[in-house]
BADOLUM-605353 format. One record per residue (C-alpha): residue in three letters; x, y, z. Coordinates in nm, 3 decimals, decimal comma, padded with zeros to 5 digits. Each point is the difference from the previous one (the first is absolute). Layout:
N
ala  X  Y  Z
...
END
This chain:
257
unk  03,883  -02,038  01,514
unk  00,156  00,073  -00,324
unk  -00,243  -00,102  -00,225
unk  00,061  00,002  -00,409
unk  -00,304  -00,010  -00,278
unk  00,020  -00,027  -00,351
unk  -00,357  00,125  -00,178
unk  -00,163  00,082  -00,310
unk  00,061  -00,164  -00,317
unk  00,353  -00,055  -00,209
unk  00,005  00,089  -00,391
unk  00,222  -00,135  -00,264
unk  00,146  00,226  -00,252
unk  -00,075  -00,050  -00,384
unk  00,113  00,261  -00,139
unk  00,094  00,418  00,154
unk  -00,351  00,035  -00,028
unk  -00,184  -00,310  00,040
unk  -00,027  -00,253  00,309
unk  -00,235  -00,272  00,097
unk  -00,127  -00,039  00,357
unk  -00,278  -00,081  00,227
unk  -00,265  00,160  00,146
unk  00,173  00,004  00,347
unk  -00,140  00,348  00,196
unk  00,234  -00,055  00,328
unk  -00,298  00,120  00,222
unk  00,032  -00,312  00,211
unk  00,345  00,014  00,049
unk  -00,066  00,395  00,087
unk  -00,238  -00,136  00,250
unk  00,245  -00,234  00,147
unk  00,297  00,293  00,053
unk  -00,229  00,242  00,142
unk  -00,087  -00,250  00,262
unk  00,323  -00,075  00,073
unk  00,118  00,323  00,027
unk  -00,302  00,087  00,247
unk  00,139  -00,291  00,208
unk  00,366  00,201  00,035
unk  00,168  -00,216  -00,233
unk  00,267  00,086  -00,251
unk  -00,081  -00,099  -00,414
unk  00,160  00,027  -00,278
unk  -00,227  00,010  -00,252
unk  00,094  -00,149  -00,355
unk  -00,282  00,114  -00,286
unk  -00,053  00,112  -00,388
unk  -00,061  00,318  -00,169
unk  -00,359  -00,023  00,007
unk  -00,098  -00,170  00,345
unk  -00,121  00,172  00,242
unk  00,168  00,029  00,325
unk  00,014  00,055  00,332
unk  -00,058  00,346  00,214
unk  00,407  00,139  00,008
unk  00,115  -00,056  00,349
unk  00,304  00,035  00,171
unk  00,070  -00,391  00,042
unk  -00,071  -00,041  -00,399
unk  00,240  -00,031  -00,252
unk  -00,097  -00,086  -00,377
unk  00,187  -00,188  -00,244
unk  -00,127  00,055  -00,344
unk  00,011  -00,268  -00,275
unk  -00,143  -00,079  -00,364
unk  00,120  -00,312  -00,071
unk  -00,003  -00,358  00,227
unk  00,409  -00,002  -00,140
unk  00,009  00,367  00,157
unk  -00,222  -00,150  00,305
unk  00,265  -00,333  00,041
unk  00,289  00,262  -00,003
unk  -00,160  00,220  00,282
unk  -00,107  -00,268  00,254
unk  00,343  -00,171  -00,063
unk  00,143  00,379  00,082
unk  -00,207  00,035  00,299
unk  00,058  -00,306  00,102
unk  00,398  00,012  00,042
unk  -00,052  00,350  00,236
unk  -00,269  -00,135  00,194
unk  -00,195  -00,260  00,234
unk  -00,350  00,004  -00,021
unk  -00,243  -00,149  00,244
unk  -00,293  -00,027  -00,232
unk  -00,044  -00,017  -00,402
unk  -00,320  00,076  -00,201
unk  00,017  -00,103  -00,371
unk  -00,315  00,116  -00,103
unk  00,136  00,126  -00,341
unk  -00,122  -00,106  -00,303
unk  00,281  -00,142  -00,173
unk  -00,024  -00,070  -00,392
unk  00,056  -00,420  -00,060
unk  00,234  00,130  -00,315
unk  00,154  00,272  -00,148
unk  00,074  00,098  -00,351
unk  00,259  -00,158  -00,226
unk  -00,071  00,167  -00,308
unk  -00,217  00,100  -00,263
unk  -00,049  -00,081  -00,339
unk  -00,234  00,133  -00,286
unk  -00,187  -00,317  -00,212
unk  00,226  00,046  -00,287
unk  00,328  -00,013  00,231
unk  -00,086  -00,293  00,160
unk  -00,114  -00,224  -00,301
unk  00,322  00,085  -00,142
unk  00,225  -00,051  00,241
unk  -00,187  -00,335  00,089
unk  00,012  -00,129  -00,376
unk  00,335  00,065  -00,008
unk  00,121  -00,215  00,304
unk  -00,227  -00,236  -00,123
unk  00,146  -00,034  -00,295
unk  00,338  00,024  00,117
unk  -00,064  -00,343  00,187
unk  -00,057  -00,184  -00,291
unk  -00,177  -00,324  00,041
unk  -00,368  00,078  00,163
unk  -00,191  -00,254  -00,120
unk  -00,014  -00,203  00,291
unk  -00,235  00,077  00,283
unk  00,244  00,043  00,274
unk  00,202  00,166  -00,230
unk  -00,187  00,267  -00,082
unk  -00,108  00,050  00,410
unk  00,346  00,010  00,106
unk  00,087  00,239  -00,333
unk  -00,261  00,219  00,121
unk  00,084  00,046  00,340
unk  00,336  00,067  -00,035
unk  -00,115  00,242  -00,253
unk  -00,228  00,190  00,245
unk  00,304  -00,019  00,243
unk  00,181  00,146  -00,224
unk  -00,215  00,281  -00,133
unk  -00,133  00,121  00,375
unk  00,360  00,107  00,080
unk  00,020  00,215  -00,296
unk  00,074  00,307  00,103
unk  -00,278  00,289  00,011
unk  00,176  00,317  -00,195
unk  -00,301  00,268  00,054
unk  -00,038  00,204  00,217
unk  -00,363  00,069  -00,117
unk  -00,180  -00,332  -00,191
unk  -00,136  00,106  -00,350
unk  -00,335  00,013  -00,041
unk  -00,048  -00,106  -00,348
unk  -00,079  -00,371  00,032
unk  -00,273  -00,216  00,017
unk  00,132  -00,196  00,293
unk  00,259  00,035  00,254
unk  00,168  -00,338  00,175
unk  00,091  00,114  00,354
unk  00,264  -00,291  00,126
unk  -00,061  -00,051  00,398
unk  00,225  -00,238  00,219
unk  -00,060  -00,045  00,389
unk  00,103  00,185  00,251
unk  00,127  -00,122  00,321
unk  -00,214  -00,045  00,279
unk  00,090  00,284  00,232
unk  -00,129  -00,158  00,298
unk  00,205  -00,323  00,010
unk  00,294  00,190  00,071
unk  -00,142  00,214  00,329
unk  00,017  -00,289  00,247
unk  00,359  -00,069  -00,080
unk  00,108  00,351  00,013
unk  -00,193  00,094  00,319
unk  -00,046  -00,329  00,169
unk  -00,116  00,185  00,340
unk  -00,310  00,191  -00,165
unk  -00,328  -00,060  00,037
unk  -00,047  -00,057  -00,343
unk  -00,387  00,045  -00,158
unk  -00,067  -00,063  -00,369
unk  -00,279  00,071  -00,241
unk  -00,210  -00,201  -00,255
unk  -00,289  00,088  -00,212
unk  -00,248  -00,227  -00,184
unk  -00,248  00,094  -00,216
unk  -00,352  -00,194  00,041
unk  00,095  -00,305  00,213
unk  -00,167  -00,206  00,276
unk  00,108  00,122  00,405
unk  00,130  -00,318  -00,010
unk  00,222  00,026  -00,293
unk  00,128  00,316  00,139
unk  00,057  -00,120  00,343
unk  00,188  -00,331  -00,206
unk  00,206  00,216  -00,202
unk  00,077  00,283  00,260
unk  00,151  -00,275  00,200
unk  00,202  -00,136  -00,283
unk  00,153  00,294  -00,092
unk  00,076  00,091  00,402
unk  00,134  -00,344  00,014
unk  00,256  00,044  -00,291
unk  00,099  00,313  00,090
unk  00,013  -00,046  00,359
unk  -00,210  00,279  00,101
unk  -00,144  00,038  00,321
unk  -00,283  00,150  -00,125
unk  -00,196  00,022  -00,309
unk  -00,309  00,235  -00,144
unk  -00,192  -00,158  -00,244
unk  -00,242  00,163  -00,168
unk  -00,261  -00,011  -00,336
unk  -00,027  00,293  -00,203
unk  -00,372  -00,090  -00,063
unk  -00,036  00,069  00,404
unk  00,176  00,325  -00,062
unk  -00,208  00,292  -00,071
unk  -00,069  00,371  00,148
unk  00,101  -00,022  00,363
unk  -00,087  -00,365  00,021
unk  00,325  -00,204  -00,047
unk  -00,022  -00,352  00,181
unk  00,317  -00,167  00,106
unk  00,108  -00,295  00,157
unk  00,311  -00,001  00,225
unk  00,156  -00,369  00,054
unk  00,273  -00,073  00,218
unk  00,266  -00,257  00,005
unk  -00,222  -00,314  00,164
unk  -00,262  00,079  -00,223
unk  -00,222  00,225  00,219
unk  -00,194  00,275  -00,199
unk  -00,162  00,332  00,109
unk  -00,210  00,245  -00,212
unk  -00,069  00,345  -00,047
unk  -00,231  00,208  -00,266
unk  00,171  00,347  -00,045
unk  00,371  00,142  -00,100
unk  -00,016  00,136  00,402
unk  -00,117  -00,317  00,129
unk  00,231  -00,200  -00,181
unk  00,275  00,223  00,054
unk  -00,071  -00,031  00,412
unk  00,046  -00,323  -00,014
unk  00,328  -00,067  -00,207
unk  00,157  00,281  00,251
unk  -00,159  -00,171  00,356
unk  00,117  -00,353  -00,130
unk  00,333  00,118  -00,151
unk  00,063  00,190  00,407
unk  -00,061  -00,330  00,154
unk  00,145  -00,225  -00,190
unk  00,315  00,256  00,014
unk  -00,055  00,023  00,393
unk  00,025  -00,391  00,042
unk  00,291  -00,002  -00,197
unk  00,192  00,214  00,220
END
């Protein structure tokens, strides 16, 4: 099989020297490649700077990327020089990126003065409507520095959403056995389960690990695995969990063919 994961964790620029991110480590995706590749198949492996990855192997290839704009560019890339049987999107990907950034006294400025510039603000919806255009506006200002002073009190970072990476994979690989990720934080098993299956549902996965970072911890890291009709399967370590993805993704790529 040709088999391509994305792992570890995206990071959105601020500044040359700044980013924000998540705490993504990439050790389950690591877990997941390895096994593949000890089951003869091909991966190419798409990761960050500071994941940590598989074992080098002559049926590995990695794609390095920062950014989920930089990810989006790369899996469109791959995806126009090659068929893949199987996708893993295990990566963290940010829900927004930066815009731009503003010190305190920037932003009060700039918003009094489209504020004023509207004139009339007296009214309710008015003054709503004035001040959303106004933080239109002002988050499409363009960020000049290369490195953000430090000499303010506060500093207004401007976000706007990203796209959701995994909507596009079943459209551009339509034959791959397609597995998705989703993590929770403190939830019920069957509020995971419920919104596991949503998001497998929407994105028309054929699988889908859900997981709770609360049950994450040392080598324990609890997943559940649902399928298409709903069926769910379990497993309590990074190798456990990564067994199973690869033995469901093989037969579900078997009965395909």
């Amino acid at each position: 099989m040709n088999i391509l994961i994305t792992a570890g964790g995206t990071s959105e620029k601020i500044d040359n020297v700044r980013s924000i991110t998540n705490h993504s480590t990439g050790r389950l995706g690591k877990a997941i490649g390895e096994t593949f590749l000890t089951q003869g198949h091909r991966v190419t492996y798409v990761t960050t700077p500071q994941a940590v990855r598989p074992t080098p192997n002559s049926n590995l290839t990695f794609i390095e990327i920062e950014t989920t704009k930089e990810l989006e560019t790369a899996l469109l890339d791959q995806f126009e020089h090659q068929v893949f049987d199987g996708i893993i999107h295990s990566m963290a990907v940010s829900d927004f990126t930066t815009e731009t950034t503003l010190s305190e006294d920037a932003f009060i400025e700039k918003l009094v003065a489209k504020l004023v510039k509207d004139g009339n603000l007296t009214n309710l919806t008015n003054l709503t409507d004035a001040l959303y255009h106004s933080l239109d506006e002002i988050g499409k200002t363009i960020q000049p520095e290369k490195k953000i002073p430090s000499g303010t009190d506060r500093l207004l970072l401007f976000l706007k959403k990203n796209p959701k990476i995994i909507a596009m994979l079943r459209e551009k690989q339509p034959q791959a056995v397609l597995v998705g990720f989703k993590l929770l934080v403190g939830v019920s098993t069957e509020e995971l389960i419920q919104v596991g299956h949503a998001i497998l549902a929407k994105n028309k996965c054929d699988f889908v690990l859900a997981n709770d970072l609360e049950a994450i911890h040392g080598d324990h890291h609890h997943g559940i695995l649902i399928d298409a009709s709903g069926q769910t399967e379990t497993a309590d370590t990074k190798n456990e969990i990564a067994q199973l993805i690869v033995s469901k993704v093989e037969e579900k790529w078997r009965m395909q063919g």
